[in-house]
C-alpha positions as CSV (number, residue, x, y, z in Angstrom):
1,X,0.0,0.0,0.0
2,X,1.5,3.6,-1.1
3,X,1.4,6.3,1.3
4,X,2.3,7.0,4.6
5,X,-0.3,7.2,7.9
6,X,-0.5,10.7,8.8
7,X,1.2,11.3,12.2
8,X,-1.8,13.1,13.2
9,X,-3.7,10.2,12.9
10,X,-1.0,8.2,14.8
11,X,-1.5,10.5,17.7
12,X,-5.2,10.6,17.5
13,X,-5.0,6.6,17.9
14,X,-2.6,6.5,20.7
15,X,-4.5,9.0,22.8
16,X,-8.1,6.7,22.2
17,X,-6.5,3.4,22.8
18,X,-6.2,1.9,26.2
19,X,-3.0,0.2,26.2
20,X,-4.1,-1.2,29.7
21,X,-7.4,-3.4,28.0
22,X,-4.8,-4.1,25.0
23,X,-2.1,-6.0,26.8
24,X,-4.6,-7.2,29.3
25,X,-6.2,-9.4,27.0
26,X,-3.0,-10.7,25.7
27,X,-0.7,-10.8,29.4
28,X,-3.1,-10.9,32.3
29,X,-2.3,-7.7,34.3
30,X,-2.7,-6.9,38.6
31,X,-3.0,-3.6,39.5
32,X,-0.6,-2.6,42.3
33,X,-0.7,0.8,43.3
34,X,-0.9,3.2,40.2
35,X,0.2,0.1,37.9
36,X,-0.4,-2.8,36.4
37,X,2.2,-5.6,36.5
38,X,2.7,-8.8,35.0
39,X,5.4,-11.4,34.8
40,X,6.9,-10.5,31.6
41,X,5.7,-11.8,28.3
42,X,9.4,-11.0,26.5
43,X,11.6,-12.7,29.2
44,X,11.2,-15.5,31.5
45,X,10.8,-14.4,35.5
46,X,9.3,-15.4,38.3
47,X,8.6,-12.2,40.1
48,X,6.9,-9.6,38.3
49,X,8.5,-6.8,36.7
50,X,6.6,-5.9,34.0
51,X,4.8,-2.8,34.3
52,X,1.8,-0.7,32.4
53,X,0.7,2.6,33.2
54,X,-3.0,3.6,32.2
55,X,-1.9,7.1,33.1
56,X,1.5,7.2,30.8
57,X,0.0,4.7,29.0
58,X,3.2,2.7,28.0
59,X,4.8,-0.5,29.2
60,X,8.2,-1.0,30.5
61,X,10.0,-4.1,32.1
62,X,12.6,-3.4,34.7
63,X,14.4,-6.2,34.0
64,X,14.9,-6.8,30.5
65,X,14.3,-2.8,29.7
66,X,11.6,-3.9,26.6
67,X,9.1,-0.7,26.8
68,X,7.0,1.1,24.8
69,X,3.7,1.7,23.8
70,X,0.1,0.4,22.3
71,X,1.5,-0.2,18.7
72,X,4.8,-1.4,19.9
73,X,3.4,-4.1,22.3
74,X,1.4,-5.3,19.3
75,X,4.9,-5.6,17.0
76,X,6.5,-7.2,19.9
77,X,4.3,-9.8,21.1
78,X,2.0,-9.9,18.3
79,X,4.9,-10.3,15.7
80,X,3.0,-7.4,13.8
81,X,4.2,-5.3,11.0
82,X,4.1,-1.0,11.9
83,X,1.0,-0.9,9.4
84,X,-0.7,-3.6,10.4
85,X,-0.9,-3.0,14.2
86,X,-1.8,0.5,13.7
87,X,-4.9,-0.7,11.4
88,X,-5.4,-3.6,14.2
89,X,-6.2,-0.7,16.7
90,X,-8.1,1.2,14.7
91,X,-10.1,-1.7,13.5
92,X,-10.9,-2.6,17.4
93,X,-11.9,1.3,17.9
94,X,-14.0,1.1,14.9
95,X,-12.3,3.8,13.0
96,X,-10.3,4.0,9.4
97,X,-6.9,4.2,8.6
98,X,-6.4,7.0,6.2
99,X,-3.2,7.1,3.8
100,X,-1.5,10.3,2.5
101,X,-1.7,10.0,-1.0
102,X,1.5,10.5,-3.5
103,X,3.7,10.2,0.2
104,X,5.8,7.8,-0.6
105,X,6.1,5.5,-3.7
106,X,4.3,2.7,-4.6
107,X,6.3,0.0,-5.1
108,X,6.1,-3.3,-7.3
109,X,4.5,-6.7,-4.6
110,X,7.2,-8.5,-2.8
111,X,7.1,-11.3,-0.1
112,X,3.9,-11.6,1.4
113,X,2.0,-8.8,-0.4
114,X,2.3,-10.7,-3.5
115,X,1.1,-14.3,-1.7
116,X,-2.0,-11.8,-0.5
117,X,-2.3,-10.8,-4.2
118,X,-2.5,-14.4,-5.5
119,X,-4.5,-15.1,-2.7
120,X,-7.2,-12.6,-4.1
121,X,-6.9,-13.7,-7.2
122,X,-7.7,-17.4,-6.7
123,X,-10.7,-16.0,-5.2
124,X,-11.8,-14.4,-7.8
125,X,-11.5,-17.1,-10.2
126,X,-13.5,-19.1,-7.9
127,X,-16.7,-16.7,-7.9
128,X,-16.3,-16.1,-11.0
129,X,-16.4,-19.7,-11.8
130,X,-19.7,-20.1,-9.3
131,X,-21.6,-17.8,-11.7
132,X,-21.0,-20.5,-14.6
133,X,-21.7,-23.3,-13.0
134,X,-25.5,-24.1,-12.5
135,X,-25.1,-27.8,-10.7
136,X,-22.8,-25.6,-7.6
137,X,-25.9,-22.8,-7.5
138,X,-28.0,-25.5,-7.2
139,X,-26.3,-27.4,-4.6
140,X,-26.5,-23.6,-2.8
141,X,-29.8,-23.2,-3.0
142,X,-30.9,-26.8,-2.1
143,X,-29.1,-26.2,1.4
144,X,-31.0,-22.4,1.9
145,X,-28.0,-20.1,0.8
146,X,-29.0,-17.1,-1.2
147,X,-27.2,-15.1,-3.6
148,X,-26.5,-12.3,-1.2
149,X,-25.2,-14.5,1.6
150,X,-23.0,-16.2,-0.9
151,X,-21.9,-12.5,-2.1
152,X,-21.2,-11.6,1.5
153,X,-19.0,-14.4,2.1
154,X,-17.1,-14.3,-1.7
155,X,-18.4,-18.4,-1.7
156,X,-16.9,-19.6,-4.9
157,X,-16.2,-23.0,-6.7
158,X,-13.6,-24.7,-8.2
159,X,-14.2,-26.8,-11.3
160,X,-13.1,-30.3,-11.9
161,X,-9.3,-30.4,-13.7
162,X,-6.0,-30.3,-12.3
163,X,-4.5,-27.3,-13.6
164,X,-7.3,-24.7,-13.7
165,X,-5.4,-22.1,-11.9
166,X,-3.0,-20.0,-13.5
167,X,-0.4,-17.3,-12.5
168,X,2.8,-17.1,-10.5
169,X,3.5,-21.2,-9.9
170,X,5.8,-20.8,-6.9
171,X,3.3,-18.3,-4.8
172,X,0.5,-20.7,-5.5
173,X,3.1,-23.7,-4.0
174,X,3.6,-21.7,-1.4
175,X,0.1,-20.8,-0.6
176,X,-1.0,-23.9,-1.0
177,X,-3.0,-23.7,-3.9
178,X,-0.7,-25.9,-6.0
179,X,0.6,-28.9,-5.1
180,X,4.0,-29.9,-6.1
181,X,4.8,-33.1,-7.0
182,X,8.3,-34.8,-6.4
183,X,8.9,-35.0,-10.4
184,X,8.5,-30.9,-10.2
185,X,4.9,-31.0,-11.8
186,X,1.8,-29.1,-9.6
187,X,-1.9,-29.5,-9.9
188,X,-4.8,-27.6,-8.4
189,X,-5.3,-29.0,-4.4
190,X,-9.1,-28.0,-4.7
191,X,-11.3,-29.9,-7.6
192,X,-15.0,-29.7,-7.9
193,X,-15.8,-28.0,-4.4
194,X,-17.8,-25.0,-3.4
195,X,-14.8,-22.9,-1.8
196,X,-15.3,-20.8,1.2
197,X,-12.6,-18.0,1.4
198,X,-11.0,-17.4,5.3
199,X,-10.0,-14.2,5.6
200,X,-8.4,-12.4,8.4
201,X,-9.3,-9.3,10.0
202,X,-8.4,-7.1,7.6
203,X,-10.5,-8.5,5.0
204,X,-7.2,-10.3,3.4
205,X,-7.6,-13.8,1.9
206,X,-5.3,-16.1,3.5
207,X,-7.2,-19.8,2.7
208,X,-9.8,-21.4,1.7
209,X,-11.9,-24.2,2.9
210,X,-12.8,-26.7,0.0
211,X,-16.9,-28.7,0.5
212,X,-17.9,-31.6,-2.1
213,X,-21.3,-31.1,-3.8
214,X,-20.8,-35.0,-4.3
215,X,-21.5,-37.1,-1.4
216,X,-19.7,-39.6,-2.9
217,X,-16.3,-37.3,-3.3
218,X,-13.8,-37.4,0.0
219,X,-12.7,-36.2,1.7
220,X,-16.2,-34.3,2.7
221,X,-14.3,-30.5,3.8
222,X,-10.5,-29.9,2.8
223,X,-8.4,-26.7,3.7
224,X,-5.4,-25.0,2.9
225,X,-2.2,-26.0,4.4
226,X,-0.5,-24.5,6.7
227,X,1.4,-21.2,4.9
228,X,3.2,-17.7,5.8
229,X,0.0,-16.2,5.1
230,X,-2.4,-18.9,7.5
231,X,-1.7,-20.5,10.8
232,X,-4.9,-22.5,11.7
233,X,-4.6,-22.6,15.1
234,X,-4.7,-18.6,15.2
235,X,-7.8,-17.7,12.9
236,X,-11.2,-18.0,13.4
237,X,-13.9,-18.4,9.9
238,X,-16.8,-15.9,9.5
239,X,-14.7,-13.0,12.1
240,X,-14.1,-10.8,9.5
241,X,-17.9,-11.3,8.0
242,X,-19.2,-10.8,11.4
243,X,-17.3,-7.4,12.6
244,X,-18.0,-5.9,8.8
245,X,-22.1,-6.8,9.2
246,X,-22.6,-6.1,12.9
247,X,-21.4,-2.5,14.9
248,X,-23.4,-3.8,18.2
249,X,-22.3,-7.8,19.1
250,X,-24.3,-8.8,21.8
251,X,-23.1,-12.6,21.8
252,X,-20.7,-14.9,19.3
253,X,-22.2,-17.9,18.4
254,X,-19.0,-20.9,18.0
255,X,-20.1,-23.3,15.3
256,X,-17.9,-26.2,13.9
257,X,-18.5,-25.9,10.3
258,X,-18.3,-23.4,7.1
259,X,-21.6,-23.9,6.1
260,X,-23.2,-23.2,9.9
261,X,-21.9,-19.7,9.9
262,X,-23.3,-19.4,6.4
263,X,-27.0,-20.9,7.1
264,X,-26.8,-18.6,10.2
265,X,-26.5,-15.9,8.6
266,X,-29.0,-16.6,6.1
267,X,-31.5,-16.9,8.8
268,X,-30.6,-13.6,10.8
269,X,-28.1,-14.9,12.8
270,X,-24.9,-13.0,11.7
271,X,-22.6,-13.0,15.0
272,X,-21.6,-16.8,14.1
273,X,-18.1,-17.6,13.7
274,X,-16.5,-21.2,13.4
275,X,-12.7,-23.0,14.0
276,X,-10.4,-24.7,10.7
277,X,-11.1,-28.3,11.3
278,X,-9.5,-27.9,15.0
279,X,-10.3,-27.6,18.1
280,X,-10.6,-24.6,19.5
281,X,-7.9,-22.8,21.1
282,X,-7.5,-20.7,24.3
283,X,-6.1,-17.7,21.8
284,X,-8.9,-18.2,19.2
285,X,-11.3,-17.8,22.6
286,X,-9.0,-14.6,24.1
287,X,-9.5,-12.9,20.6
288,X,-13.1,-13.9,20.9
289,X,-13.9,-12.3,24.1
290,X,-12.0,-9.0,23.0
291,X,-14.9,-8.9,20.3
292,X,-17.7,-9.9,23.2
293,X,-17.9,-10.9,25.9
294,X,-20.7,-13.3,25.7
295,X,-19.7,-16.6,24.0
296,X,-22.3,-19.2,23.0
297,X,-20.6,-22.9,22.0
298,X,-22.8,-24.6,19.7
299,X,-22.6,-28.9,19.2
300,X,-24.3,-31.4,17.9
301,X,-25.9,-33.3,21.0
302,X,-24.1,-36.6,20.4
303,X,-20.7,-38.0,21.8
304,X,-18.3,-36.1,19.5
305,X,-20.4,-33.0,20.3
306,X,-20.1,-33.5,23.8
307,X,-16.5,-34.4,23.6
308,X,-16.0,-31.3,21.5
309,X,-17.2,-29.2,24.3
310,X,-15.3,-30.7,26.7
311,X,-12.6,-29.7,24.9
312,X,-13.9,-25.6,24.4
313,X,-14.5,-25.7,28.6
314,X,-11.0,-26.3,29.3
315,X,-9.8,-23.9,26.7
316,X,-12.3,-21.2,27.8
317,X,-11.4,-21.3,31.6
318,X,-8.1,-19.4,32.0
319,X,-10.2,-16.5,30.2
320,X,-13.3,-16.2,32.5
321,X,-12.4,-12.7,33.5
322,X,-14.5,-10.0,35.0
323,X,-18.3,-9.8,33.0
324,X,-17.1,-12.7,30.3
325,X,-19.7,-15.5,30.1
326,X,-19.5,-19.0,28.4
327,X,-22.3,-20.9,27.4
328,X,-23.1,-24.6,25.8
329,X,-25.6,-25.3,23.8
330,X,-26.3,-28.9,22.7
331,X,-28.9,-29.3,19.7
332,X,-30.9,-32.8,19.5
333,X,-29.0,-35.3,18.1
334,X,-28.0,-35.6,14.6
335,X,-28.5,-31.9,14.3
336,X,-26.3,-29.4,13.8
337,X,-26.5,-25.3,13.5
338,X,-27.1,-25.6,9.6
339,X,-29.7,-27.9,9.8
340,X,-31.4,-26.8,12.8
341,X,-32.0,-23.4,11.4
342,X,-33.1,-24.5,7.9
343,X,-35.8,-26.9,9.7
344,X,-37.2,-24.8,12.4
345,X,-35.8,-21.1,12.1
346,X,-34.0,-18.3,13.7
347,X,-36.8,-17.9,16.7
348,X,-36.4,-21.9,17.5
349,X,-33.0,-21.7,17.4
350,X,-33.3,-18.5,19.6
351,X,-35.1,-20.8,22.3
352,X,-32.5,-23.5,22.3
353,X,-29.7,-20.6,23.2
354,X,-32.1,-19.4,25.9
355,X,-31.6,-23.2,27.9
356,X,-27.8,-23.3,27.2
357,X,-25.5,-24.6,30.3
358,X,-23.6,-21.7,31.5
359,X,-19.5,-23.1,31.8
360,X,-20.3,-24.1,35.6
361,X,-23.4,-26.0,34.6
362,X,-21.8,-27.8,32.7
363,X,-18.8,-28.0,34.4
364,X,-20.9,-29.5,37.4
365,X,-23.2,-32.3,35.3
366,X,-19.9,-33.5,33.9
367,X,-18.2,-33.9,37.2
368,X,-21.0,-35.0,39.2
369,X,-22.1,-37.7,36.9
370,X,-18.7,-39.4,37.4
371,X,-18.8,-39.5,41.2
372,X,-21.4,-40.9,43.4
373,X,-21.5,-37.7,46.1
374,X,-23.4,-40.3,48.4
375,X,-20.3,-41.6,49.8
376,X,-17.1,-40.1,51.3
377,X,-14.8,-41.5,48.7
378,X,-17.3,-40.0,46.1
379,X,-17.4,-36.1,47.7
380,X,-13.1,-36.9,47.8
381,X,-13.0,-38.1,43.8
382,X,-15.4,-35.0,42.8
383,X,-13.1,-32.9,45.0
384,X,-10.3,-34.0,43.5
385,X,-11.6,-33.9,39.5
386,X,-12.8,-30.3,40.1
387,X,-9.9,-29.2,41.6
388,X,-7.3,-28.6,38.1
389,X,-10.3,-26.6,36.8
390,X,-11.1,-24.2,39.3
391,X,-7.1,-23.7,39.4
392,X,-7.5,-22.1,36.3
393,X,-9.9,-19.5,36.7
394,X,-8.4,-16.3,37.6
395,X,-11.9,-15.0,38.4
396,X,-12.1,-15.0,42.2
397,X,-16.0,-13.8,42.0
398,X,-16.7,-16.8,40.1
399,X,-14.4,-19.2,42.2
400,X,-16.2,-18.2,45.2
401,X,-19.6,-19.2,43.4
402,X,-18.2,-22.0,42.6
403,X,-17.2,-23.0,46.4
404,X,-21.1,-22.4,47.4
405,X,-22.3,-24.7,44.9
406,X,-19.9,-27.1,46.1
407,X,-21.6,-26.3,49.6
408,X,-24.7,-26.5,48.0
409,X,-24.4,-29.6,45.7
410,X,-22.4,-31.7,48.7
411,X,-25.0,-30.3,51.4
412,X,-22.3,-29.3,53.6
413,X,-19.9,-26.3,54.5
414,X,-16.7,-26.2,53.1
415,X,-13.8,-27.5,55.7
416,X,-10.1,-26.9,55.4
417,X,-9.7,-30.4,54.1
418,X,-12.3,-29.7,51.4
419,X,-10.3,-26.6,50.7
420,X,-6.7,-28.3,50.8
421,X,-8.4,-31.1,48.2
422,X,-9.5,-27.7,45.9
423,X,-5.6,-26.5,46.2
424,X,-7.2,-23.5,48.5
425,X,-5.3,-24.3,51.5
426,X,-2.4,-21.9,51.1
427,X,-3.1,-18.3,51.1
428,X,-2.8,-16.3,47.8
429,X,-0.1,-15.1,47.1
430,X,0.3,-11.6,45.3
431,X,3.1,-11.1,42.4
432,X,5.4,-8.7,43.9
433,X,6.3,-5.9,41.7
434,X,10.3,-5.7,41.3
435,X,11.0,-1.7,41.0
436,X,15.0,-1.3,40.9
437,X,16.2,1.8,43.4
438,X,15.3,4.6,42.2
439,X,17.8,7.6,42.8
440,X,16.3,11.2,42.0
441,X,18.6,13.5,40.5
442,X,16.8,16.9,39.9
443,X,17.5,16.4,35.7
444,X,15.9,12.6,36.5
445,X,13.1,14.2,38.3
446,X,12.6,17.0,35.9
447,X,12.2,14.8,32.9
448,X,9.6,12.2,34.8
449,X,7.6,15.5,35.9
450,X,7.6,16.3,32.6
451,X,6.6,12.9,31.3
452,X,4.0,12.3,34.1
453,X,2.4,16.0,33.0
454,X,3.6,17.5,29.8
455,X,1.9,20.8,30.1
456,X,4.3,21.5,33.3
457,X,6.7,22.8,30.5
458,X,4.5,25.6,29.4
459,X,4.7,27.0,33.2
460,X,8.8,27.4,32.2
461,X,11.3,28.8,29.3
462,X,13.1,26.4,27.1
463,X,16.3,27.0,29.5
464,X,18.9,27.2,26.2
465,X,21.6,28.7,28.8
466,X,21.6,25.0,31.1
467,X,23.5,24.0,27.5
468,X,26.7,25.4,29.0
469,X,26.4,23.1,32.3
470,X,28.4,20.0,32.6
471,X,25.5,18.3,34.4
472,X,24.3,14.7,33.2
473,X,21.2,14.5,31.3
474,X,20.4,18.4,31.0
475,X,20.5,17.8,27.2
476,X,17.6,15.4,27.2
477,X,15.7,17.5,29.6
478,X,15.8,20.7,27.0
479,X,15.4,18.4,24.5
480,X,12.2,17.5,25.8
481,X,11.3,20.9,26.8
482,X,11.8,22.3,23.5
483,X,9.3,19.2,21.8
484,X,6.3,20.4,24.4
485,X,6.9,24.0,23.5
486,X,6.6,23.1,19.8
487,X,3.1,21.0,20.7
488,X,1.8,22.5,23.4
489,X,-0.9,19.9,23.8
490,X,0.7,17.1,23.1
491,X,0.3,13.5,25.6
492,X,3.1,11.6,27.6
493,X,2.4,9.0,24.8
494,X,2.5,10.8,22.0
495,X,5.6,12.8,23.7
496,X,7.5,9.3,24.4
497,X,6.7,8.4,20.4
498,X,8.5,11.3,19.3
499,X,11.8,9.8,20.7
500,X,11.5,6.2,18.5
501,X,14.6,5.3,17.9
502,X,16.5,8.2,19.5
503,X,19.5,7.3,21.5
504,X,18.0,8.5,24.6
505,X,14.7,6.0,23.7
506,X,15.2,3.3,26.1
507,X,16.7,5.5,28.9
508,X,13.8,7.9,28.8
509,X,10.8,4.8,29.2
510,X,13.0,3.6,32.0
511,X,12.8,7.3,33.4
512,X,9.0,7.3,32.7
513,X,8.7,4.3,34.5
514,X,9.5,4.7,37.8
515,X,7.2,6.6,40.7
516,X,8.2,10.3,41.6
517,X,8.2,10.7,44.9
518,X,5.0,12.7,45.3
519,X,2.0,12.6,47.7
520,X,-0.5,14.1,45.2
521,X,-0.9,15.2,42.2
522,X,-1.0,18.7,43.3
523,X,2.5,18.6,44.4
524,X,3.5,18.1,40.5
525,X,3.9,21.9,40.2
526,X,6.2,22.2,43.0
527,X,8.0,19.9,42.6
528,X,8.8,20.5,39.1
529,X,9.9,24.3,40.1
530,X,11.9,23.4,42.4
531,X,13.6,21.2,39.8
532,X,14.4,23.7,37.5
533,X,15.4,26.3,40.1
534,X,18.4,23.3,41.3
535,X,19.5,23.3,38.2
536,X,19.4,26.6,37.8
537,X,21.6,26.9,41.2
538,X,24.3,23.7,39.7
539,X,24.2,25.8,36.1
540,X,25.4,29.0,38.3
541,X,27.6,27.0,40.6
542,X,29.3,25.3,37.2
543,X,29.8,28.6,35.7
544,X,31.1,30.2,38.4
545,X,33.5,27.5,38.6
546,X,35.0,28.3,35.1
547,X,35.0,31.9,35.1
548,X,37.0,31.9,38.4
549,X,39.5,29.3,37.4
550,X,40.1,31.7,34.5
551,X,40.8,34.3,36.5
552,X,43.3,32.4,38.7
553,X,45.0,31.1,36.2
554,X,45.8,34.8,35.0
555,X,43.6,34.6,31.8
556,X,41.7,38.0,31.0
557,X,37.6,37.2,31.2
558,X,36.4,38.4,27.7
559,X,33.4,41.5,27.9
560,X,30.9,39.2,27.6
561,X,32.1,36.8,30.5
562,X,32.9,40.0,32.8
563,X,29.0,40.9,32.1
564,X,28.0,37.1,33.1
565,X,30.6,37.2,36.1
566,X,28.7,40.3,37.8
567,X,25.2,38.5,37.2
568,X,25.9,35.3,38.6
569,X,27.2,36.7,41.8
570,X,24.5,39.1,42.0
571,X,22.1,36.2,41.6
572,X,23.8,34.5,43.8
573,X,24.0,37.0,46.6
C-alpha cells in the first residue's frame, strides 16, 4: 500500500486506545498501586517486573528494559508489521486508517503482499467460476443459501481439472494452492468444491476451505495448508464477516462448520463464527472475548459434540475474566447449526440458546455424573476432579460461586480439608512488583515531571543557557522541553513516540517508568519548580566555577564573561 499514515492520525489513535485493555487481554495484568504488572511476556521471571501505566500509557520491564507503547506491544508480542498493528487498533476502535496519497512511492509486490495478491486472485476465479456453473448454485440453494449470503462471504467454486489455476506457480506452492509433486509438476489442491474464502481481519484472503457437492467425493471438507499467510490454530472463519455486518455484538455464536456460519446468517443470525477443522484454542477464545464478551458454543448433541465441548471448557477457563460468560448449547442429536436453522428457524434456534448450560453447569453435570457424592470416597473423587479446573480461573467472583455450589451440591460447608483437596489451603499469594532503586537527581526528576504532566513545561522557558552546564542528562531535559513548547498539547504517549529510535529512547521509558516521589498530584507543580530552580543553582555554581578558574590562572575574562561574572554573583547573593 502507497502512502504513509498521517502522524496526526497516529497520535489521534494513541490517545483513544487503552494500552491497559490491549495488553490485558493478551498478558493478564494486577493492579498494584498506580500500575499494572505482569510477569513478563518478552523474558522469563518469576517475580513480576513488567509494568503498564494507564496514566502514561506505555509499558516497561525493569528487568529486561523492553518498553514502549500500544503499537509497539502489538509488533513485539504480536509479531506485527508497523501498518498492520496500527490498522489492528483502529479496527478494534472502529475507525479508518487514512493514507496520504503520493507520500511515498508505490512500489512493485514482494514477499507476502504478493502471496495476499495471488491469494485474491484465486478468489476471484473461484466466484467467477460459481456464476458459470448451474449444478454448484444449485447445490447452494438446495441447502437455503441465497445469492446475497453467498456475495457476502465471496463463496466460490472450483471446477473439476488439475491445472485450472493459473499465474505465479511458486506463490501458489507456497500458498498452497498448488501442489507440487516430487517430479516438479503441480496441480490444483481443490477440484469440484464450493470454496469458502477465510480471511483475516483485515479482509485479506489467507485460505480457503474446499466442501464436495458430491456425497460420494472425500474427503467431505478440505483446507489450505499451513502457509506464511495462515496458521490454523490462530484464525477464526466468519470474524471478519461478522465485525464488517454487525457495529453492536451482543453474543458470538461458535459453530464447527463453514456452512453453519453461512445458514446462520441466512437466517438472521450473523454474529456466528467457526474454528479450521481444530479444536478450538485458548487464543482463538481470548480474541473472541475481545470482540464480546458473551460466548455461545454450539454442538451437535451426540458423543463427539459432547467431547468437542469438553474440549472448548478447558480452553475457555483461563479467560473467565470479570463480566465474560460462556455458554453450551447442545442441539438434539444428529443436528447441527445448519440444519437446525433450515428446519425450524432463527426464533427456535433462539429458544435453544435461551436453555444453554452456562461453563459451571456444565462443568458441574460432567463432574457429578462421574462421582457418586453419596459416599465419602465420592465427595473426595469429585473434589479432586474439580480441583485442576477451578485452578485455572483467575476469576475470584466466580471461584467463590463455585465454592457455594460445592456447599450446595455436597449439602455441607466447606472445611479446610475440602479446601486443601480444591488447592485453596495456602493463602494467595500476590506477584510482587520488582521496581529497581530509584535515585532522583533533579534532571531525573525534571524529565519524569515532565513525562508524568507534559503541560508542566509551558509554566517554564526552554532553559537554552543549562547547555553550557556540565551536568548529566540536561541535554535530554531541553530536548524535551523544547518538543512540548513546539506541541503545546501534546500527551506523555505521544511525547515518548516522538523519541523512537532516538538514543535517549530506552533510557527515557526507563525514566518514565518509575514513581516520583510525590504525595498528590497537586505537588506536581512544586515539585517541578523546584527542579528547575536546582539546576538553575548547579548551572550557576558550574559557571562560576569556570569563570573563576580563569581568573586564577591569570587569563583576562572576555566582555561578555565579565557581564555574566557580575550576574551570577549578584544572583547569587
Amino acid at each position: 500500500m502507497s502512502g504513509r499514515i498521517p502522524r496526526n492520525f497516529i497520535d489521534d489513535l494513541l490517545n483513544r486506545v487503552d494500552i491497559v485493555e490491549v495488553i490485558d487481554s493478551r498478558v493478564p495484568l494486577k493492579k498494584k498501586g498506580r500500575e499494572y504488572w505482569a510477569c513478563c511476556p518478552f523474558h522469563g521471571e518469576k517475580t513480576a517486573s513488567f509494568s503498564v501505566s494507564a496514566s502514561k500509557q506505555f509499558y516497561h520491564c525493569f528487568g529486561c528494559q523492553k518498553s514502549g507503547n500500544a503499537v509497539g506491544f502489538l509488533m513485539d508480542y504480536d509479531h506485527m508489521e508497523f501498518v498492520e498493528a496500527i490498522e489492528s487498533l483502529a479496527q478494534a476502535l472502529g475507525i479508518e486508517v487514512p493514507y496520504e496519497k503520493g507520500s511515498a512511492p508505490a512500489r512493485p509486490a514482494e514477499g507476502l503482499e504478493a502471496m495476499y495478491q495471488a491469494m485474491e486472485q484465486s478468489a476471484q476465479y473461484f466466484e467467477a467460476q460459481l456464476k458459470q456453473t448451474p449444478a454448484a448454485i444449485e447445490y447452494l440453494k438446495n441447502r437455503g443459501i441465497s445469492g446475497q449470503t453467498a456475495k457476502i462471504f465471496a463463496i466460490g467454486y472450483a471446477p473439476p481439472g488439475w491445472n485450472n489455476l493459473t499465474g505465479n506457480e511458486k506463490l501458489l506452492v507456497d500458498t498452497g494452492m498448488l501442489v507440487k509433486k516430487e517430479d516438479g509438476k503441480q496441480y490444483d489442491r481443490f477440484r469440484h468444491r464450493l470454496m469458502f474464502p477465510i480471511r483475516d481481519r483485515r479482509g485479506r484472503t489467507i485460505a480457503f476451505g474446499g466442501r464436495v457437492i458430491n456425497p460420494e467425493d472425500n474427503p467431505k471438507y478440505l483446507n489450505s495448508p499451513e502457509s506464511p499467510l495462515f496458521h490454523k490454530s490462530d484464525e477464526i472463519y466468519g470474524l471478519y464477516e461478522m465485525k464488517k455486518a454487525l457495529t453492536n455484538i451482543e453474543r458470538i455464536y461458535i459453530t464447527e462448520g463453514y456452512m453453519d456460519v453461512v445458514a446462520l446468517a441466512e437466517h438472521g443470525v450473523k454474529s456466528a463464527v467457526a474454528t479450521l477443522g481444530t479444536a478450538i484454542n485458548n487464543r482463538q477464545i481470548e480474541s473472541l472475548f475481545r470482540v464480546c464478551k458473551n460466548l455461545v458454543f454450539c454442538f451437535d448433541g451426540d458423543a463427539a459434540g459432547k467431547k468437542a465441548a469438553w474440549r472448548s471448557l478447558e480452553q475457555c477457563l483461563a479467560s473467565l475474566k470479570e463480566g465474560r460468560i460462556a455458554r453450551f448449547l447442545f442441539l438434539p442429536e444428529g443436528q447441527d447449526p445448519d440444519s437446525f436453522i433450515n428446519q425450524h428457524g432463527e426464533d427456535a434456534f433462539n429458544q435453544q440458546v435461551e436453555h444453554a448450560s452456562t461453563l459451571t453447569e456444565y462443568l458441574f453435570e460432567n463432574l457429578l455424573a462421574e462421582c457418586n457424592i453419596g459416599t465419602l470416597e465420592g465427595r473426595a473423587q469429585f473434589l479432586d476432579r474439580l480441583r485442576p479446573y477451578f485452578a485455572q480461573i483467575p476469576l475470584q467472583s466466580l471461584k467463590d460461586q463455585i465454592l457455594a455450589e460445592v456447599e450446595h451440591r455436597l449439602g455441607q460447608k466447606i472445611d479446610g480439608r475440602m479446601l486443601r483437596l480444591l488447592g485453596e489451603d495456602k493463602p494467595r499469594q500476590q506477584a510482587r512488583a520488582r521496581q529497581p532503586e530509584q535515585h532522583w537527581t533533579p534532571t531525573r526528576l525534571a524529565i519524569n515531571l515532565l513525562l508524568t504532566r507534559p503541560a508542566l513545561a509551558l509554566t517554564t522557558g526552554t532553559h537554552d543557557e543549562l547547555t553550557e552546564s556540565d551536568i548529566p542528562g540536561v541535554d535530554l531535559l531541553l530536548k524535551i522541553l523544547d518538543r512540548i513548547h513546539d506541541e503545546p498539547d501534546i500527551t506523555t504517549q505521544n511525547l515518548l513516540d516522538r523519541f523512537k529510535g532516538d538514543d535517549h529512547e530506552t533510557h527515557l521509558y526507563k525514566l518514565a517508568a518509575m514513581e516520583p516521589p510525590i504525595e498528590n498530584d497537586e505537588s506536581l507543580d512544586l515539585m517541578f519548580a523546584d527542579c528547575l530552580q536546582r539546576l538553575q543553582k548547579q548551572y550557576i555554581d558550574h559557571r562560576q566555577k569556570l569563570l573563576i578558574t580563569k581568573l586564577q590562572s591569570g587569563e583576562a575574562l572576555s566582555e561578555t564573561e565579565v557581564l555574566e561574572h557580575k550576574k551570577l554573583f549578584t544572583n547569587q547573593s
